[in-house]
N, C-alpha and C positions, 0 to 999 in steps of 0.2 A: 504494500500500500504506500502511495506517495504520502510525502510528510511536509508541511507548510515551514519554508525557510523565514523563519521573521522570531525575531528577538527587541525585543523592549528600546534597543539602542540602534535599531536600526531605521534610516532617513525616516519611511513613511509613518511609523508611528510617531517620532517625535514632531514628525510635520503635525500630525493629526493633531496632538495635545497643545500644540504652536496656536494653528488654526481655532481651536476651540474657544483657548484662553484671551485669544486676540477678540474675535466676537466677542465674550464675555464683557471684558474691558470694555466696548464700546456700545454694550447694553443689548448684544443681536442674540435673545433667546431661544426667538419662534424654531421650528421647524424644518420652516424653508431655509433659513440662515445656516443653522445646524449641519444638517443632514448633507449640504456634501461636502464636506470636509470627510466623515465617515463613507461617503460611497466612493473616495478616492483611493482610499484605505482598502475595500473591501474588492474596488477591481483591479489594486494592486499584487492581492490572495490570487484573486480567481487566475491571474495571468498564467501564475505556477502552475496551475495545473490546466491549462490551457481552455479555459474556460472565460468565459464575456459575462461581467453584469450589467443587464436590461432595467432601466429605469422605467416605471408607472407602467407595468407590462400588463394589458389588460388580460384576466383567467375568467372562460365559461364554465361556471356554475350550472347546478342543476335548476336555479330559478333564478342565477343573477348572472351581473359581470364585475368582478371584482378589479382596483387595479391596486396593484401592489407596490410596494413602494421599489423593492428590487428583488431579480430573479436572478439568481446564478445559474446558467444555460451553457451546456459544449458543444461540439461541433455538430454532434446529432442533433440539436434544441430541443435535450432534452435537461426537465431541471434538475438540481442539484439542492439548489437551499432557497429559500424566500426570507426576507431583510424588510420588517418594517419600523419606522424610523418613528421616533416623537419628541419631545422637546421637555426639557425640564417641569415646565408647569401641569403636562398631564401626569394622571394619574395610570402610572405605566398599568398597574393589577388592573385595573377597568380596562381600559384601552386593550389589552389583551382576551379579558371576556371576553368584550363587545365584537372584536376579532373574530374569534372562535366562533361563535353566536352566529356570524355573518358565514360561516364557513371558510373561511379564509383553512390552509391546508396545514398540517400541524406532523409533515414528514421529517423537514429539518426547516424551519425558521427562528430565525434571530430578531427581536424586540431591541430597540438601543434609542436610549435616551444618552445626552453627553456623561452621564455619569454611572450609569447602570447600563445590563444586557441581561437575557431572561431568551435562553432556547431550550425550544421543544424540539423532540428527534421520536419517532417514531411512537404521537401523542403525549411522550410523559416528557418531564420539565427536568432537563438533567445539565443545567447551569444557571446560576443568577446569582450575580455580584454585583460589587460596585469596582468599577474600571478606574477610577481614579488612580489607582496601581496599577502601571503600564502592564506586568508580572499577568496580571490579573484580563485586561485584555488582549493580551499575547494568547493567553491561554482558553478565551470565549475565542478568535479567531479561528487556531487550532481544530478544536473539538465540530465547528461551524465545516469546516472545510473539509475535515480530512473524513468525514460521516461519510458511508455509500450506503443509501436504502439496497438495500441485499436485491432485487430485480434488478437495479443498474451494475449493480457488483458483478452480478454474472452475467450482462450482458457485455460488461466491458471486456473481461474473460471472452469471452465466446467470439466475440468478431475480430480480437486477433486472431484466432486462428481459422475465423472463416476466411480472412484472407489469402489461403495457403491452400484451403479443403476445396473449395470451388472451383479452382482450376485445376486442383487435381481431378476433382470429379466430372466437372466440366470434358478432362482430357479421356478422360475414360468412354465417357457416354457417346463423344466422338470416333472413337474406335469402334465401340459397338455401331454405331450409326452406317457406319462406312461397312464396316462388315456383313451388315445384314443387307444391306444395298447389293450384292452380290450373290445372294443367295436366298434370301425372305421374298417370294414372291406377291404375299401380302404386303409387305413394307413395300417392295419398289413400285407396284403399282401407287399405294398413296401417296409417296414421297413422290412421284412425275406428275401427279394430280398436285399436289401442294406449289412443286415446283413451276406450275406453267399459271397456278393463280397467282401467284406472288409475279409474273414476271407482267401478268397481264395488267397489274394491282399496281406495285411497288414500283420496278426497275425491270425494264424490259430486257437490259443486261446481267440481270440478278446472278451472282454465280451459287455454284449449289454449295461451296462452305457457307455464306450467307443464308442459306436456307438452313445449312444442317442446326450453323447456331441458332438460328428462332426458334427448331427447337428443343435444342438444348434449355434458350430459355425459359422459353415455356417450361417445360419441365423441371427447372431447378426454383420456379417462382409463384408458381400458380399456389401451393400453398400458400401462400403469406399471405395472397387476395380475396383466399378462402376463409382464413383462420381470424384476420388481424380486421377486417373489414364484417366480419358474420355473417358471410357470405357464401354458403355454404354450394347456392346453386349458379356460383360465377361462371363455372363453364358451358354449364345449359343457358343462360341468359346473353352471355358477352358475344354478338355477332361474328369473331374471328374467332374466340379462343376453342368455339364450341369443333371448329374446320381442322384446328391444329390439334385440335384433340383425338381426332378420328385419326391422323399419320400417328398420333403419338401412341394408339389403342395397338397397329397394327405392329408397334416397332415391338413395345412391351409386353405383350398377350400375346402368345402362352409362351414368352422366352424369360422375361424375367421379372420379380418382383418390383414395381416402384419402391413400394414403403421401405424394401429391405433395399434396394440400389441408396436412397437418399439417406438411411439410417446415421452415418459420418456426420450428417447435417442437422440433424435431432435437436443438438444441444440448440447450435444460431437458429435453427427454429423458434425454439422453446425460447429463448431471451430475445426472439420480438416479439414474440405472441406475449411474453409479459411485462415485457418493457411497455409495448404498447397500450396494455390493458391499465398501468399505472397512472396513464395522460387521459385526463378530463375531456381537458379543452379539443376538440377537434381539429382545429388548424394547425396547432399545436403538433398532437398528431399528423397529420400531414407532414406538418413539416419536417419532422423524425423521420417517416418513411418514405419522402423525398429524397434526404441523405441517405440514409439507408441506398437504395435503389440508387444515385448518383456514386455511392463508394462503390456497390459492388459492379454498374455497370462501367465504369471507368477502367476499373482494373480487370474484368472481362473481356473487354471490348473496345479496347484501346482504338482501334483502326477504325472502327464502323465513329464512335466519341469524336474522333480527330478530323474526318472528312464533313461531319454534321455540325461540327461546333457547336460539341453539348455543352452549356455553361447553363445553369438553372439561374433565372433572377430571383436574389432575396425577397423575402418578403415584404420588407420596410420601400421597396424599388418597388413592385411589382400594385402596392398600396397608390402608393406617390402617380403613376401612370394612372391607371384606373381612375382614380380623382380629379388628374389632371384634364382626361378624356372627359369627362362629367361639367368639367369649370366649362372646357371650349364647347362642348354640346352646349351649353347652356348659353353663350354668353353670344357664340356664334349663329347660331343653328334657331335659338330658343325650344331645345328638346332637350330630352334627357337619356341615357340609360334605361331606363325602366318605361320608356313611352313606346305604346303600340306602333308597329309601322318601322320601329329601328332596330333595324335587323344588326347583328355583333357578328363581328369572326375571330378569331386564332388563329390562323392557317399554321403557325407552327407552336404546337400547345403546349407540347414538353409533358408534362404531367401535371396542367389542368391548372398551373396556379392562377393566370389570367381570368378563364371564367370563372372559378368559384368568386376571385374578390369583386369580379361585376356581379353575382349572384349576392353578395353581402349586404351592395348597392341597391340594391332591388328590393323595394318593398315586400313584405308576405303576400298582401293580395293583390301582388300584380306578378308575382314569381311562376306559379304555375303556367299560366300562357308563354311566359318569357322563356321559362325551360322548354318548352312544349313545341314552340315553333319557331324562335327568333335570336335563338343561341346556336353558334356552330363553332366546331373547328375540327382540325387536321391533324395530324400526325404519321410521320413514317413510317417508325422504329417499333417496333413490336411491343416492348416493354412497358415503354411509355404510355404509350396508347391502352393498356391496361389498365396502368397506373390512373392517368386520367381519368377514364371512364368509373373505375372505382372512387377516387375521388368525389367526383362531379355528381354521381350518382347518391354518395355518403351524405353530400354535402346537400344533396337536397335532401334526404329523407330525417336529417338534422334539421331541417326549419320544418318541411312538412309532416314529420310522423309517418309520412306513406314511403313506398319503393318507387320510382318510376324509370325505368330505364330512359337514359339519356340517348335520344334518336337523334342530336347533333353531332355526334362525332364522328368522322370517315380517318379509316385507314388508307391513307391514300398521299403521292406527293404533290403537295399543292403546286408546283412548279408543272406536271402534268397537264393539270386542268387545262392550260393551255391550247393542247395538244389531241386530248383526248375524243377519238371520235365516236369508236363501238365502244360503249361502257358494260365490262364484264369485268368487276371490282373486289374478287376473292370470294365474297358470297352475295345472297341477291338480296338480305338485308342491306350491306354494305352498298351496295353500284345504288339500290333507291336514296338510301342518306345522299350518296356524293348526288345525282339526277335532282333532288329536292334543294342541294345545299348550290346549286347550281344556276338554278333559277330563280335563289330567293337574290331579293334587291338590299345587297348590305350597305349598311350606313357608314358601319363603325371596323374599321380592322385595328385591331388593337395584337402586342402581343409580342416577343423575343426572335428577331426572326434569326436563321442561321450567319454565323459570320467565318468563317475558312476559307480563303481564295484560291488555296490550294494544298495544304497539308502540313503538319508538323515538322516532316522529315520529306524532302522532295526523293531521295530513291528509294521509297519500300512500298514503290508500286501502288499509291490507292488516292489514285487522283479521283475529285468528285465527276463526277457524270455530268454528260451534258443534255444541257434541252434544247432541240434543233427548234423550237417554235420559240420559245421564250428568250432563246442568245439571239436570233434573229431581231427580235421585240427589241431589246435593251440595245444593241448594236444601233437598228436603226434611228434609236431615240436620243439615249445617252450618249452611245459613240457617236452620231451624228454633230451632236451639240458642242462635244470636248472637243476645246483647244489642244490635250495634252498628246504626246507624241506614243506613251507607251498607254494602254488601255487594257491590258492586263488586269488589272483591278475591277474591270467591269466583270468579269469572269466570277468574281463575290457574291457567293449566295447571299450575303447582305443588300446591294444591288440590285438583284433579282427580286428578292424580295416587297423592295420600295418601290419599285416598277410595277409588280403584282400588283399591290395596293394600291397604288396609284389608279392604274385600269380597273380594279373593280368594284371602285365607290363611283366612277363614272364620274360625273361632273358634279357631283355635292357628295361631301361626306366626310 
């Protein structure tokens, strides 16, 4: 277990009692004056163990929204301790009640007035001093930081070594893959069937490594969408996974056990089925199993990550756009989000964080139609597009109490659309979404588009694809217009992108 490096003499504390004493002297009691001096202090801790504290971080309750004063959050966002702060003249023992009362969470938080601290760790109250003896807040720090609620503990355990298992197992299931392609005449008939959807769907260059890993991924993921979401009938409901499901029946039936092939993976199973089950707030969630799915698809997937320019925007990013989108509808347009008639897109959705915070946006009773017919988006990559769809789908049945599968989303590359004339799109759910998502009149494209002009590493072979209708588009627009000598840069799915969007708001939007 890591150990918090801080002793009584060293800079941040004596800044701290610096800071305090200084206010004091000049009569600055309140709360607001107080409190950050102490939160300089406490995301000087968090740093050491590489963790961020979030000030006024709002938490959904099962009948409120709390905001806390601070949250100690790691790369996962998932938390660690809650810190709320008050000022000499309250009455800290009420102020704590009233706390509790409100539901505020009581796994590890820290109470701190300038002269006292009072933490609770797993309900019971197992420090409360007065800090005025640095000795004394040295050692509330400590006890504050070095706490791991036993589900984070082993999940911390467990995903370093899913780092290691995945590809090992990963490598394995590709062997088998390959090998039964040679002699499973069940397998290779659905795998030519999968393969010639995907080529008519995806990339019409598609190679069959590219196929073998979808499914792989499938297979190494569909639990977690099953488990961590309660979603038990995700393969029967989700329009593509139910297709990848039938190759994946023929590959495993009657050769070899799933449960016993994945058994290695048990444990990182089991520590996000409970990791997850630990986090209230939804978004929250999400936001864990965002990361989640960005580590391990990164380190899977290195080549397919590199030519897509997977980079996920934060959340605090992804708020700020959203809003922003809302100010100019409004200020421009005089519409909104949430007005009949304004149609939304994503074309590249990543895993769903754009629409859900327009869904945030969206009143209760105007959410259903807006789900229902005037939400859409896109996706390529197999993974994501799961992701999102679970999402999106979560995220409504978190405001409405109901299920409604999400008919906005197309597995499909939006740079296609373009191009596309017979529409046979994986499945005949699928080609109707993209045929409807086609015709509708969007207002608003919002959304992270791809940015790689051409690869991390120029010789290991995995240049992006081209789109002979859409390079034509941008050539004759953009290259037209540029002064510059080299135009290479136009070749940026970033580029293409903006040009998309451009063309399919038409002349308002």
């Amino acid at each position: 277990m890591k150990t918090l490096d801080l002793k009584p003499t060293h800079k941040p504390v004596k800044d701290y009692y610096e800071e305090i004493n200084n206010l004091s002297t000049l009569g600055a009691h309140h709360e607001g004056a107080v409190s950050p001096a102490f939160a300089k202090l406490l995301s000087h801790c968090a740093h050491q163990f590489g963790q961020t504290l979030i000030e006024k971080q709002a938490l959904k309750l099962e009948k409120a929204i709390i905001f806390v004063d601070g949250t100690i959050v790691d790369s996962f966002n998932l938390s660690h301790g809650f810190w709320e702060a008050k000022d000499s003249d309250d009455d800290l023992d009420k102020e704590i009640k009233r706390k509790f009362e409100a539901g505020y969470p009581r796994s590890n938080i820290l109470f701190q007035e300038p002269a006292r601290i009072v933490i609770y760790q797993d309900k019971q109250k197992v420090f409360d001093n007065n800090i005025s003896d640095p000795e004394k807040l040295v050692d509330a720090l400590k006890l504050f930081f070095q706490y791991e609620a036993p589900a984070i503990e082993e999940w911390v355990k467990a995903v370093e070594e899913f780092k290691f298992k995945v590809r090992e197992l990963a490598n394995v299931l590709l062997g088998l893959i390959e090998k039964e392609r040679k002699n499973n005449k069940a397998f290779i008939l659905a795998f030519e069937e999968f393969l010639e959807l995907c080529r008519q769907t995806i990339n019409p260059n598609i190679s069959v490594p590219a196929v073998e890993e979808m499914l792989i991924q499938h297979l190494l993921t569909e639990r977690i969408f099953r488990k961590v979401f309660n979603n038990p009938d995700f393969i029967e409901r989700n329009a593509v996974a139910s297709e990848i499901e039938k190759v994946i029946v023929a590959l495993t039936s009657p050769y070899f056990s799933r449960n016993d092939f994945l058994k290695p993976l048990d444990v990182f199973y089991g520590a996000i089925e409970t990791t997850a089950a630990t986090i209230d707030d939804f978004s929250q969630k999400q936001g864990f199993l965002n990361t989640v799915y960005e580590k391990f698809f990164q380190g899977f997937s290195v080549k397919v990550a590199d030519t897509h320019g997977i980079v996920y925007t934060p959340q605090p990013i992804v708020q700020f756009m959203v809003k922003s989108v809302e100010h100019v509808l409004q200020k421009e347009f005089k519409r909104s989000l949430s007005d009949n008639g304004v149609h939304i897109i994503d074309p590249f959705v990543g895993t769903g964080n754009f629409i859900l915070r327009v869904m945030h946006e969206i009143p209760n009773s105007k959410l259903t139609s807006k789900y229902s017919t005037e939400l859409h988006c896109n996706e390529v990559m197999l993974l994501p597009y799961y992701i999102a769809s679970m999402n999106i789908e979560h995220g409504y049945f978190e405001v409405t109490g109901k299920y409604q599968p999400f008919e906005g989303i197309c597995l499909v590359d939006t740079f296609d659309l373009y191009q596309i004339k017979q529409l046979s799109l994986m499945t005949k759910k699928n080609t109707t979404r993209v045929i409807t998502q086609q015709k509708a009149p969007i207002f608003v494209v919002l959304g992270n588009p791809p940015y790689n002009a051409g690869q991390v590493n120029e010789n290991d072979n995995n240049k992006n694809r081209k789109y002979e209708e859409m390079d034509k588009r941008v050539s004759n627009t953009y290259g037209t217009g540029s002064k510059a000598t080299l135009l290479r840069k136009l070749n940026d799915p970033y580029v293409k992108a903006i040009r998309w969007a451009s063309d399919r708001i038409g002349e308002e939007g």
